[in-house]
FISEKE-59601 format. One line per 10 residues: number of its first residue (from 1); their letters; for each residue x, y, z of C-alpha. Coordinates in steps of 0.02 Angstrom, whole numbers, plus 50000, padded with zeros to 5 digits. Each point is the difference from the previous one (the first is absolute). Layout:
<rs>
NUM	A	X/Y/Z; ...
</rs>
This chain:
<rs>
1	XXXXXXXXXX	55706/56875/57883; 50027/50141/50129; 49889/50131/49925; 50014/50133/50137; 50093/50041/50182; 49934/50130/50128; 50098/50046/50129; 49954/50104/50180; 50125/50044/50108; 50135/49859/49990
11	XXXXXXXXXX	50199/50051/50067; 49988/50167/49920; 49868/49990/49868; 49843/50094/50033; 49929/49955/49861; 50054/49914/49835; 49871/49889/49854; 50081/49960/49853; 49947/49879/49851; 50121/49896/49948
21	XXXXXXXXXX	50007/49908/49806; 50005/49840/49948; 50186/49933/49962; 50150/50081/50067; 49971/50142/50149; 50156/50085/50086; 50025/50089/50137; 50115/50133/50020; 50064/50150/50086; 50152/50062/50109
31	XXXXXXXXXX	50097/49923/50151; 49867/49996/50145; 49845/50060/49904; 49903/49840/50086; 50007/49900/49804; 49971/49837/50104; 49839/50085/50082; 49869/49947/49879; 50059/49847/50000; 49968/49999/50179
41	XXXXXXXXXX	49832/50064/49986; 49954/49851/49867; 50070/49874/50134; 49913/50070/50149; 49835/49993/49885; 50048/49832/49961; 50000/49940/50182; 50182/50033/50048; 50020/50029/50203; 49969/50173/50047
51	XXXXXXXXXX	50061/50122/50130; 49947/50165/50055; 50187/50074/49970; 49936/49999/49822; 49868/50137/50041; 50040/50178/49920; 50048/50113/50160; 49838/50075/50025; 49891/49901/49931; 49874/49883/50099
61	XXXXXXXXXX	50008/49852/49875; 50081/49963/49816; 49865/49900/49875; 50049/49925/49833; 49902/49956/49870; 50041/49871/49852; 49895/49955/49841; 50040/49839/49893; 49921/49939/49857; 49910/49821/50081
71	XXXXXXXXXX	50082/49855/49952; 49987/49902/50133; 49960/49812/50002; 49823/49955/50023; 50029/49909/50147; 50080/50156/50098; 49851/50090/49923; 49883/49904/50050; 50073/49969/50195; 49987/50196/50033
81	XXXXXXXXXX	49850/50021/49890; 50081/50108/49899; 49944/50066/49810; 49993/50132/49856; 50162/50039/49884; 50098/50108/50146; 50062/49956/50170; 50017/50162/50112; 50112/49959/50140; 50006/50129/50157
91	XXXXXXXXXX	50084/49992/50174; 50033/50132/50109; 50105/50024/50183; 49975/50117/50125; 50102/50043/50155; 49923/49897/50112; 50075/49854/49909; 49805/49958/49913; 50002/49951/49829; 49860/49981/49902
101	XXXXXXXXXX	49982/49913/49813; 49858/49965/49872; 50010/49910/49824; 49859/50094/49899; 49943/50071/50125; 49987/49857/50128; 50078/49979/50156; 50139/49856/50020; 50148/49957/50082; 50171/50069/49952
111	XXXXXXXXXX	50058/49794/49982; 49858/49996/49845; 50090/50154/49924; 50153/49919/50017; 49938/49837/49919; 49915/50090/49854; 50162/50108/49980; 50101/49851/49962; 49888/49968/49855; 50005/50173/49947
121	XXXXXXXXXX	50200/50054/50023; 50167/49929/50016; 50117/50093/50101; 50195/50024/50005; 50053/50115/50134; 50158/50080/50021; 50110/49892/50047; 49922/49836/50002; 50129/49932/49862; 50112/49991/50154
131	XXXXXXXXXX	49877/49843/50056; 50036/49911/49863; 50168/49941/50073; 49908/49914/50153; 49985/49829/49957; 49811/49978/50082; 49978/50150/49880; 50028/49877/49819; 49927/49855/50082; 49843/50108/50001
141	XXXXXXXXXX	50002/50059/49845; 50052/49827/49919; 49815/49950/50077; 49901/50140/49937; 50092/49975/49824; 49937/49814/50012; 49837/50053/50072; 50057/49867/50161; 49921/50088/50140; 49865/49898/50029
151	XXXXXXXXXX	50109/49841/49989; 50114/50095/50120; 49856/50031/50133; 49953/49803/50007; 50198/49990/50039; 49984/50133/50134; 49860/49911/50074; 50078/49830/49998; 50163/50055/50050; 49879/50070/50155
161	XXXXXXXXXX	49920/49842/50032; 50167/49913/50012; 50070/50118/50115; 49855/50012/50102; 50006/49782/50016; 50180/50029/50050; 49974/50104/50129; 49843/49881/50063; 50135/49865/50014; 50155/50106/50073
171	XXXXXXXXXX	49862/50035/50146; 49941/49822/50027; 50186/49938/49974; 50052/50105/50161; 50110/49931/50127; 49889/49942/50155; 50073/50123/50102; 49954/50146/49878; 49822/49928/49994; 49979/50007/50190
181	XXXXXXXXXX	50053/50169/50005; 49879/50051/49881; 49863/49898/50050; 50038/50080/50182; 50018/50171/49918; 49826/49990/49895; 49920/49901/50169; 50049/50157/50106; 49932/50143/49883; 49837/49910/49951
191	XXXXXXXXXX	49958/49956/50181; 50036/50207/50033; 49876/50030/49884; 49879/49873/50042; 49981/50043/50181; 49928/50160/49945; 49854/49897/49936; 49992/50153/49882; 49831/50071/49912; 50013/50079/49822
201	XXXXXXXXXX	49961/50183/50044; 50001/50003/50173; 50149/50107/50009; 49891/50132/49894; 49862/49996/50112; 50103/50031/50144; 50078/50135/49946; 49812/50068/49969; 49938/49964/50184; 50175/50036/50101
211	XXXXXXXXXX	49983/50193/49963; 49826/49988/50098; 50045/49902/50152; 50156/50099/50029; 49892/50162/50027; 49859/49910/50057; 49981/50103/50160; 50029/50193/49884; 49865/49938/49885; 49868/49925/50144
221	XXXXXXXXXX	50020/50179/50081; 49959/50093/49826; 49849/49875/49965; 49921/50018/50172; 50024/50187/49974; 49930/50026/49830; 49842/49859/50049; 49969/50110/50139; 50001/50155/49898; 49886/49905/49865
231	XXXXXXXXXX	49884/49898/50130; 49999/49996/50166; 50035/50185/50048; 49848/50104/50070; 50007/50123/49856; 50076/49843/49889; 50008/50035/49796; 49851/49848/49981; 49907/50102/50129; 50032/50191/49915
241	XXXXXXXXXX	49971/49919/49824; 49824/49890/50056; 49931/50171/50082; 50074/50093/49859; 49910/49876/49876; 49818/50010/50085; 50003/50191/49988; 50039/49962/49812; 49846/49889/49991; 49879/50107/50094
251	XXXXXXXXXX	50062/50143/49864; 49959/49893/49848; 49828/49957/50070; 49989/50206/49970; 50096/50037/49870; 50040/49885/49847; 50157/50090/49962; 50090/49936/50158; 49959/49800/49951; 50182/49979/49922
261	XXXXXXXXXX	50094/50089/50153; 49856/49879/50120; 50083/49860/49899; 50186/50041/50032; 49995/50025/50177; 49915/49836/50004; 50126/49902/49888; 50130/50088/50112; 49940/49920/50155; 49991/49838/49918
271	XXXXXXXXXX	50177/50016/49966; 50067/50050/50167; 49901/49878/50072; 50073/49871/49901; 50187/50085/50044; 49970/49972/50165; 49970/49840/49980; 50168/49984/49899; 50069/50077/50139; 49949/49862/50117
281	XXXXXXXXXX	50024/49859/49920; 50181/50080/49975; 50029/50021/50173; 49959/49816/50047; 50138/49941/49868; 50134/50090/50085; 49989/49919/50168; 50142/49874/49989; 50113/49965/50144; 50189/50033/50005
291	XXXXXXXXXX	50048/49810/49971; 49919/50014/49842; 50088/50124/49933; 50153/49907/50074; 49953/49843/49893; 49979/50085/49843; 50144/50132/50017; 50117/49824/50043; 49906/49916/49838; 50059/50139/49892
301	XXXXXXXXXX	50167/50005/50051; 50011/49813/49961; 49927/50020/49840; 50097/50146/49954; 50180/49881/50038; 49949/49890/49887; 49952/50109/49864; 50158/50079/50018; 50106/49819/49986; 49874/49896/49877
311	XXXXXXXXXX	49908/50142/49926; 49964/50146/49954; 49832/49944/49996; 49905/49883/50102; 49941/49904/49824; 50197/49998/49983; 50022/49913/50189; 49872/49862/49966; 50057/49964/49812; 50184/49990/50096
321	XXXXXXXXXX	49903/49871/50122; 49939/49905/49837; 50176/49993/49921; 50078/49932/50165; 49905/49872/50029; 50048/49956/49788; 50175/50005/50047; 49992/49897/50158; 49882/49871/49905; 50135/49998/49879
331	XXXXXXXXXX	50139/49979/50104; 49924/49868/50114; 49954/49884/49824; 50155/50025/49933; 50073/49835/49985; 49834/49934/49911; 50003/50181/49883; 50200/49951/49954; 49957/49863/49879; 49874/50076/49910
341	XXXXXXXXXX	50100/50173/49973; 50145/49912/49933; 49889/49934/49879; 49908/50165/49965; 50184/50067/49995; 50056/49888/49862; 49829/50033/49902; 50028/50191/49990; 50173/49985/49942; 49965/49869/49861
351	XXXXXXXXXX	49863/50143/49956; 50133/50142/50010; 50136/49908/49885; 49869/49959/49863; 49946/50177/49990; 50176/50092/50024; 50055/49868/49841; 49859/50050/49890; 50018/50183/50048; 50205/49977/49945
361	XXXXXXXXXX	49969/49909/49832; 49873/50131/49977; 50099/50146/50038; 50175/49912/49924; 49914/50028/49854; 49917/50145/49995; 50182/50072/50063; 50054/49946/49821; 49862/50117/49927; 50028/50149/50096
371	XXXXXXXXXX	50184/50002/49981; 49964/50006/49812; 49877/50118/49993; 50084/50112/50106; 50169/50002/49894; 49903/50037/49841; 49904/50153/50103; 50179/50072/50082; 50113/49950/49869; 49942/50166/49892
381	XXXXXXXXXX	50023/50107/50155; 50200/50036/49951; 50075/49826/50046; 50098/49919/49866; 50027/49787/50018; 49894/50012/50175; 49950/49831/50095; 49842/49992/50101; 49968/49826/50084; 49902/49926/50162
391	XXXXXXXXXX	50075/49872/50111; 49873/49896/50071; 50083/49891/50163; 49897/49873/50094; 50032/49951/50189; 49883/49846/50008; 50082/49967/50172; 49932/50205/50083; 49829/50044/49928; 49947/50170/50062
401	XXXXXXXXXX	49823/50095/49992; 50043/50046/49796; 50048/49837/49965; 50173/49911/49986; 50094/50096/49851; 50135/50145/50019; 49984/50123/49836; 50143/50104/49954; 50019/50115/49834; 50142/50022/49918
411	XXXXXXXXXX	50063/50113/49893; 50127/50039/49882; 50005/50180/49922; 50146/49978/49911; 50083/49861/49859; 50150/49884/50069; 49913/50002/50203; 49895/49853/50068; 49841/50055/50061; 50014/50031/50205
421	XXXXXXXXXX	49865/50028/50099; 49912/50160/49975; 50050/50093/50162; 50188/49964/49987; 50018/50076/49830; 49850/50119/49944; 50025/50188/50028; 49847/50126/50033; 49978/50033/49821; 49988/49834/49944
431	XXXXXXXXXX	49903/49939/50154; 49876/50146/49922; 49985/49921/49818; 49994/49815/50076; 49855/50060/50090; 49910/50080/49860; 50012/49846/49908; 49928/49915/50155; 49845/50119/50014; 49970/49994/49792
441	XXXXXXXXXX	49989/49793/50017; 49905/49995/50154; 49885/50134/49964; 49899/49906/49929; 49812/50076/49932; 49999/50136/50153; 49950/50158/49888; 50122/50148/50095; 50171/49978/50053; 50103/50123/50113
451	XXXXXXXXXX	50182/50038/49992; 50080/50123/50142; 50184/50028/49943; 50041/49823/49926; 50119/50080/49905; 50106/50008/50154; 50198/49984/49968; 49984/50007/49790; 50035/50134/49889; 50065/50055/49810
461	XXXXXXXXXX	49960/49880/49854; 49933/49857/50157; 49890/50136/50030; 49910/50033/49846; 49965/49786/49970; 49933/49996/50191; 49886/50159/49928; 49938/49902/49828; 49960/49847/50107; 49900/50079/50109
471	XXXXXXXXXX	49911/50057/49850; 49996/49838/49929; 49925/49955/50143; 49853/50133/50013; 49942/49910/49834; 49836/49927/50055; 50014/50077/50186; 50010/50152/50084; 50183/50061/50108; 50022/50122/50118
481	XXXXXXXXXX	50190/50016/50023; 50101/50130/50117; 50149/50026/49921; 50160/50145/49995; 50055/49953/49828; 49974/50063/49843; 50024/49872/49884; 49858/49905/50107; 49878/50160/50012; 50022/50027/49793
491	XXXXXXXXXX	49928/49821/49970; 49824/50056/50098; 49838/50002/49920; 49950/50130/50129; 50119/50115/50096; 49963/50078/50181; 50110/50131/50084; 50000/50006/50214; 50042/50167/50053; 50011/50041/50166
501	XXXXXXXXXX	49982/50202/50068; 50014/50085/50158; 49952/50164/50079; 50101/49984/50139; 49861/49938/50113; 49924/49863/49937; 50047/49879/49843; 49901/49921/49857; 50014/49909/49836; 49920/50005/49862
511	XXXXXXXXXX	49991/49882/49823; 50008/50077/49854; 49966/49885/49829; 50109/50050/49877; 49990/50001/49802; 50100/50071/49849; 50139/50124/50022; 49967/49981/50217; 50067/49800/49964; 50167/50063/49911
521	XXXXXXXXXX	50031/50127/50129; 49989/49876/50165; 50095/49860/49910; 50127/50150/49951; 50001/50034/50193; 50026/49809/50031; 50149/50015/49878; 50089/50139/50113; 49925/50149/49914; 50043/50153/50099
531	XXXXXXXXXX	49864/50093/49927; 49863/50017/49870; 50098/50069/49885; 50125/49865/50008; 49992/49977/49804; 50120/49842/50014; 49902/49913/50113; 49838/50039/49927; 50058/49933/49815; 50079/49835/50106
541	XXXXXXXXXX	49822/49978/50085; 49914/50028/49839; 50096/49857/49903; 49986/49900/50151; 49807/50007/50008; 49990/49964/49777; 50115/49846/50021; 49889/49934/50168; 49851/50038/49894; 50062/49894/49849
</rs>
């Protein structure tokens, strides 16, 4: 369970913490008032992508905070080294696009936020009923219904592997003209490469050294100079400082207190001494002739064209080398390969049929199953005769990455109609329900569940069963739900207003948790109430929040 959200400088929160119940928690406010924002906040904790538009104006980063009851597995615990009875989840983003997250305190990746989220909370967005009509969309859920994933990954793999041994064949089954022309192409590029007999890291190292030689004669002129100044002039520094240091000497012979400046002077001989030797040794590297620098200046320019056609990087040139003289190997066996791949071919479909037939009788019937379930979860949602069922269609003859089968639900809302596929004959509002049903099956044991507006396109009596089934469904679990109807908000266990206030210059929002006679008052204002004093509406609200209560 979800037993607190802080909030720092999201949209337009500054800053909002709030501590939700267990059950039923809604969410509620006027048009605009940023209801879907906390919800936003517990996603963006949760790992969702984030974006620095999301920043309060004026702010230098947002930071949430979330704090759940632990009940994780002990494997996920024990992978992150993770303990104790809370998890305290934290992730922040500042405008240079940096994010930062921790999980109790230590430092992780947003993608292990994201994959202890989905243990944590199931989310339904606004909206994201609408993906229920895309038929990719119920194959997936069929699987996680079924619990087929990891049968569908060894038919994602296989289906690979087949493709892959196709392709292998296709190449060695070219015409022999096509196979000269690549063999010439390949032959051509490699041999531009090879020429170059190139070095790993030579290109580095003469981009260190060209510098040099190209002001060889500015920086001979400066080093004579300065070795001059340091060494060989009559009044050179080595000469100043040795004098300079003798005089020190002859004073500590008299005086103890000049031993440490005696010392100096004589260090700092030492080390102009050895500068000048620097110097020298300097000055010999620098005399290279013109047609060296001619060599290395036409070396880099050959290095940098083929950087720029088989790079970027000169690691990236040679591995291009490698995988050329693959192809061409390839190519010029290819008549002794053929035999083999067609065999290989014919192995990796045999091993993508089997699998795409287990993973249709498995998901034929778990299609059976679902359909059921689902009807007896919608059916209470105000339909009257409804048929749910899932067509499972296998095309043995074009297997594909998710196997062979085509799933389709259909859907009948009404008594006297065959069920049609879902997206010919569902409108928003029962799209909405269908979907609820959908999350309360496949939710599974994940302890919070989040709702932004799934009561999209219902309202009157519709309304009010949507409302006790989410209830129903905060039995055991916590909800979150975003909503902008009453007869959903008077089922909550916990109520929260979002109010949003100006000054003109800037804009914030606040959450207010509301009890007592604040409840009747913003369901009365859901109801149309004009005013507080709307005695009507108030009296409506108040029978509306016994009979949700019952």
């Amino acid at each position: 369970m979800l037993t607190k959200l802080s909030v720092r400088n999201l949209a337009v929160i500054s800053r909002v913490e709030f501590t939700p119940k267990a059950g039923l928690n809604v969410f509620t406010g006027e048009t605009g008032a940023g209801k879907s924002v906390a919800i936003s906040a517990l996603s963006f904790v949760l790992g969702a992508r984030g974006s620095i538009s999301l920043i309060k104006d004026g702010a230098d980063k947002l930071e949430v905070q979330a704090e759940f009851e632990n009940t994780l597995s002990k494997p996920l615990l024990q992978k992150y080294a993770l303990s104790g009875k809370a998890l305290t989840l934290t992730r922040s983003l500042d405008r240079n696009g940096k994010s930062k997250a921790t999980v109790n305190g230590k430092p992780v990746a947003a993608a292990v936020l994201a994959e202890i989220g989905r243990k944590l909370v199931d989310f339904h967005g606004q909206h994201e009923h609408q993906s229920l009509l895309r038929p990719e969309v119920q194959l997936q859920l069929l699987d996680t219904f079924a619990k087929l994933n990891p049968l569908r990954e060894k038919v994602h793999t296989a289906y690979k592997n087949w493709r892959e041994a196709q392709a292998r064949l296709e190449a060695a089954q070219l015409s022999e003209q096509e196979k000269q022309r690549q063999l010439d192409l390949y032959s051509f590029q490699l041999q531009e490469i090879e020429k170059i007999n190139l070095q790993p890291g030579e290109d580095l190292e003469l981009e260190q050294k060209l510098p040099q030689l190209k002001h060889a004669g500015r920086l001979l002129e400066l080093a004579s100079s300065a070795y001059t100044d340091l060494y060989e002039a009559e009044n050179s520094a080595v000469t100043l400082l040795g004098r300079a240091a003798r005089q020190a000497k002859e004073m500590a012979d008299l005086d103890e207190q000049a031993a440490v400046l005696a010392d100096s002077l004589a260090q700092a001989e030492t080390l102009v001494s050895d500068a000048a030797s620097d110097l020298s040794a300097y000055q010999e590297g620098l005399h290279a002739d013109p047609q060296t620098l001619d060599d290395m200046l036409s070396r880099h320019e050959k290095l940098k064209r083929l950087k720029l056609k088989y790079g970027p990087e000169l690691t990236d040139v040679l591995k291009t080398a490698e995988e050329m003289k693959a192809q061409i190997d390839r190519l010029q066996n290819a008549e002794l390969l053929q035999e083999e791949l067609e065999k290989e071919v014919q192995k990796t479909r045999k091993e993508v049929d089997t699998l795409c037939e287990q993973l249709h009788t498995k998901r034929h019937a778990a299609a059976q199953k679902l359909a059921a379930t689902l009807q007896k979860e919608i059916s209470p949602l105000g339909f009257t005769g409804l048929i749910f069922e899932i067509a499972v269609e296998m095309d043995g003859e074009n297997p594909g990455p998710t196997g062979a089968d085509e799933v389709e639900f259909l859907f009948s809302p009404n008594p006297g109609q065959a069920p049609r596929p879902l997206r010919a004959v569902a409108s928003g509002g029962e799209l909405s329900r269908v979907m609820l049903g959908l999350k309360t099956v496949l939710a599974g044991d994940i302890p919070v569940m989040v709702f932004d507006e799934v009561d999209t396109g219902i309202g009157g009596r519709t309304a009010t069963l949507v409302g006790r089934k989410l209830r129903a469904v905060a039995d055991g679990r916590q909800v979150l739900c975003v909503t902008h109807l009453a007869s959903v908000a008077a089922c909550a266990n916990a109520h929260f207003y979002i109010e949003k206030s100006t000054d003109g210059k800037k804009t914030d929002v606040a959450l207010h948790a509301l009890e007592g006679e604040k409840v009747t008052a913003e369901i009365a204002r859901m109801l149309g109430a004009l005013s507080d004093k709307d005695d009507t509406a108030l009296a409506h609200a108040r029978k509306m929040l016994v009979d949700a209560q019952k």
